[in-house]
C-alpha positions as CSV (number, residue, x, y, z in Angstrom):
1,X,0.0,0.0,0.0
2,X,1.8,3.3,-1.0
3,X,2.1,5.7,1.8
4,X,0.0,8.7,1.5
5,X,1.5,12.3,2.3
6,X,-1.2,14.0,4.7
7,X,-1.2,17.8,5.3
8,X,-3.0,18.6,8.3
9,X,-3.8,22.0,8.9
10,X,-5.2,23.7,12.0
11,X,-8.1,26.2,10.9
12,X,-6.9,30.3,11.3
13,X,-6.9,32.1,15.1
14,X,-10.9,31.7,16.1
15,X,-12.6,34.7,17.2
16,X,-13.5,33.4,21.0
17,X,-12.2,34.2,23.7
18,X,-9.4,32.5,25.2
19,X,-9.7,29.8,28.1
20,X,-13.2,29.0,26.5
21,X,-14.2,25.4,25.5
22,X,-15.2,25.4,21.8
23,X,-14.8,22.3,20.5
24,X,-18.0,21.4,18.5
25,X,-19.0,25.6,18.2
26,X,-19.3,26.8,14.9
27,X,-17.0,29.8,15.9
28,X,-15.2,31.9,12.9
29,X,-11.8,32.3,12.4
30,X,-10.4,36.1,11.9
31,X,-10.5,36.8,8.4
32,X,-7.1,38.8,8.1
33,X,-5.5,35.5,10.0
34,X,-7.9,33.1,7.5
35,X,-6.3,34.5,4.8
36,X,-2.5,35.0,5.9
37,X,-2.4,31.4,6.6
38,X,-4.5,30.8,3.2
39,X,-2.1,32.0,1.0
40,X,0.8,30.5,2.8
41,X,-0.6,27.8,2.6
42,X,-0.8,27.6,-0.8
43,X,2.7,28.9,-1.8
44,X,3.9,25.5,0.2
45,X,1.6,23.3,-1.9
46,X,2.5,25.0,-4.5
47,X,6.5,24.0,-3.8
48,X,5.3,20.5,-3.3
49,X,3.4,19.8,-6.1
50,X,5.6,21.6,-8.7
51,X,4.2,21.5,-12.4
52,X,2.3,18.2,-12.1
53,X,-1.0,18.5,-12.4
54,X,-1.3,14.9,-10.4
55,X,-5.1,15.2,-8.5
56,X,-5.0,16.9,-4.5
57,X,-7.9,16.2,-2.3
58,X,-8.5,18.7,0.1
59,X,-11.0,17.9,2.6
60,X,-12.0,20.4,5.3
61,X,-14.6,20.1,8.6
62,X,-17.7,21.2,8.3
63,X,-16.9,24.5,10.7
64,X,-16.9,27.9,9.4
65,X,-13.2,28.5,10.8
66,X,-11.7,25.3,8.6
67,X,-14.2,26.0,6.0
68,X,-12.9,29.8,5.4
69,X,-9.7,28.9,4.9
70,X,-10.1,25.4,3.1
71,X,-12.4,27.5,0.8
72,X,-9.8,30.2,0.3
73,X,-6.8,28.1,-0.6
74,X,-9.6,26.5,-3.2
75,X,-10.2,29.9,-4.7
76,X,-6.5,29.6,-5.1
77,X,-5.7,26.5,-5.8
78,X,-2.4,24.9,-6.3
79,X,-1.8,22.5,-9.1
80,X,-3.9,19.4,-9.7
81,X,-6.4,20.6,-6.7
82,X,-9.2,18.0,-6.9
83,X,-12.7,19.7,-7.3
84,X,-14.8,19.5,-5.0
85,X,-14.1,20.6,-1.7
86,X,-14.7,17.3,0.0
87,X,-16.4,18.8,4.1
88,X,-16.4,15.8,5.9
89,X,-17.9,15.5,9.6
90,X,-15.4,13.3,10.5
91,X,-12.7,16.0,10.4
92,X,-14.7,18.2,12.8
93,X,-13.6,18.4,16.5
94,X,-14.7,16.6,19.7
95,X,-17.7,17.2,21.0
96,X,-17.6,18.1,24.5
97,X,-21.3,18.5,25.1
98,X,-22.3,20.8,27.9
99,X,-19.0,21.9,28.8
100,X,-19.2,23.5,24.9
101,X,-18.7,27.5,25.3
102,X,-17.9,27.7,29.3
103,X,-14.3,28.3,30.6
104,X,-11.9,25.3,30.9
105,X,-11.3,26.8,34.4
106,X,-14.5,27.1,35.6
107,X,-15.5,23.4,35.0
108,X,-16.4,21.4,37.9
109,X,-12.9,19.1,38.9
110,X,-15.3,16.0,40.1
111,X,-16.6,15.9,36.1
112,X,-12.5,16.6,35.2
113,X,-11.3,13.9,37.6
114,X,-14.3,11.8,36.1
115,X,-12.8,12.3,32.5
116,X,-9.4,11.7,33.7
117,X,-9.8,8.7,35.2
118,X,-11.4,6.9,32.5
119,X,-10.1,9.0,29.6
120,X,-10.9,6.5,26.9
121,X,-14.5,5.8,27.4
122,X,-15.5,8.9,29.4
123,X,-18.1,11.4,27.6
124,X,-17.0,14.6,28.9
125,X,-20.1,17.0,29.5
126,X,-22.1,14.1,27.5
127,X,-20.4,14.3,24.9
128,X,-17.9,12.6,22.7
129,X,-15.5,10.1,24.3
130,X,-12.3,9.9,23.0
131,X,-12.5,6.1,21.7
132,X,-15.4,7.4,19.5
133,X,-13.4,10.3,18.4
134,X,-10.4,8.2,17.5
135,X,-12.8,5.6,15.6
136,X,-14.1,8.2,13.4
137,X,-10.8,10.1,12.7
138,X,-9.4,6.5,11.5
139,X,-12.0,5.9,8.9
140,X,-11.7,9.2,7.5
141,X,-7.8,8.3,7.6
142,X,-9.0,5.2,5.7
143,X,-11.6,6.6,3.2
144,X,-8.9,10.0,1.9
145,X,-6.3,7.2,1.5
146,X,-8.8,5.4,-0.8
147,X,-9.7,7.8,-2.4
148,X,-5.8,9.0,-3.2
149,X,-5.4,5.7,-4.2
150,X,-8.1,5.5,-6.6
151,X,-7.4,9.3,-8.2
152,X,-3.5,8.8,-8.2
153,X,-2.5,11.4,-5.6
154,X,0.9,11.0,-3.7
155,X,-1.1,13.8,-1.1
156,X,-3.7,15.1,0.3
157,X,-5.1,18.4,2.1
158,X,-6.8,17.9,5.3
159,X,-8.4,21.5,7.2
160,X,-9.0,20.8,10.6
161,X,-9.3,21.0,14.4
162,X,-6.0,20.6,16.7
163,X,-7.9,17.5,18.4
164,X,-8.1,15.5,15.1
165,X,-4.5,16.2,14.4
166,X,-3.4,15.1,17.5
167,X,-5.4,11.6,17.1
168,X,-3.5,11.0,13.8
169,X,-0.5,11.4,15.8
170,X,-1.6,8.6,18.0
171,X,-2.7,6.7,15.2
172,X,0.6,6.9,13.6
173,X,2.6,6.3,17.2
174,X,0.1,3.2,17.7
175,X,-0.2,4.2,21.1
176,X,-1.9,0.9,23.0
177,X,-5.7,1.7,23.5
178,X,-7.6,2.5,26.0
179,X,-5.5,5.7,26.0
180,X,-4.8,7.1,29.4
181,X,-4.9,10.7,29.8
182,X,-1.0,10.7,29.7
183,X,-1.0,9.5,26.8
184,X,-3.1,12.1,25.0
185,X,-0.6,14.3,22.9
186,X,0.1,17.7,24.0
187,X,1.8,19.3,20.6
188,X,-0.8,19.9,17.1
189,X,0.1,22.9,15.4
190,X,-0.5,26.9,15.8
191,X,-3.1,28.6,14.1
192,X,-3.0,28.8,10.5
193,X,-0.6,26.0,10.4
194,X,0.4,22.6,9.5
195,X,2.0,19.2,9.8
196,X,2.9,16.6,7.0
197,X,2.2,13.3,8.1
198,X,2.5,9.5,6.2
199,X,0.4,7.4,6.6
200,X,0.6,4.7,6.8
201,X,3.8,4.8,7.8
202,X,6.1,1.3,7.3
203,X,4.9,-0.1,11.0
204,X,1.1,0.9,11.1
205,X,-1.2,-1.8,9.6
206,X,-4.9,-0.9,9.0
């Protein structure tokens, strides 16, 4: 199976306030900082891709702050981007039900210590425990590989939520699951940013 080369990009700075929990909020992104990030974006696909006009799926979340930039680097595009913008659900972030738009620091510690202790299976505030989230990260992991596969791309665009980029990374480290809350990884990228990821990568089997 060839290796697939995976941009993941964080969407642009979100206009909410900091300390807030957002992950599931349809917040925006600034739109100076969208398109800053946008358009260096695209010069560094650009540089990758050269002249060929081989096919680049770019898939983005379904909310406004990936969908803004995902949309501008498409108004853009580099060579051999792959029409249409593919908005996936499966890129979006965790859901963190109630705890969604109230302050990290002003969450009860009983329902953190709850989370914490069983990490894996744990819905924080009711919402989306982090098995679940992992589950649906690795099939859309699975489908955009596919799909490379099947249009001839050597990589693909992914716009996205620092949560889903860090779950690749424990995809790709094939971290023994049920994760522990140590075992959650701490670095995704800034704002406007990106990492290029394989996958799979030699070891991982899927």
């Amino acid at each position: 199976m060839a290796t697939l080369e995976l941009w993941l990009v964080r969407h642009a700075r979100p206009l909410v306030e900091p300390g807030v929990c957002y992950g599931r909020l349809d917040v925006p992104a600034d739109p100076a900082h969208t398109a800053a990030s946008a358009q260096a974006l695209t010069a560094a696909l650009r540089a990758a891709q050269g002249a060929t006009a081989e096919p680049l799926p770019l898939w983005t979340s379904p909310r406004t702050r990936a969908q803004a930039l995902a949309q501008a680097v498409a108004q853009h595009p580099p060579a051999g981007l792959y029409p249409p913008l593919q908005v996936d659900e499966r890129l979006a972030e965790m859901d963190f039900g109630t705890w969604e738009g109230r302050r990290w620091d002003a969450l009860p510690r009983a329902e953190l210590d709850a989370w914490t202790d069983d990490f894996h299976h744990h819905r924080p505030g009711g919402g989306e425990h982090v098995g679940g989230f992992l589950a649906r990260v690795r099939d859309a992991l699975d489908a955009c590989h596919r799909q490379a596969q099947a249009l001839g791309a050597r990589r693909a665009v992914w716009v996205t939520h620092a949560g889903v980029v860090r779950a690749v990374q424990v995809w790709l480290a094939q971290t023994p699951q049920p994760l522990r809350a140590r075992d959650w990884p701490t670095a995704a990228c800034d704002f406007g940013a990106w990492q290029v990821r394989h996958w799979p990568d030699p070891p991982v089997r899927g």
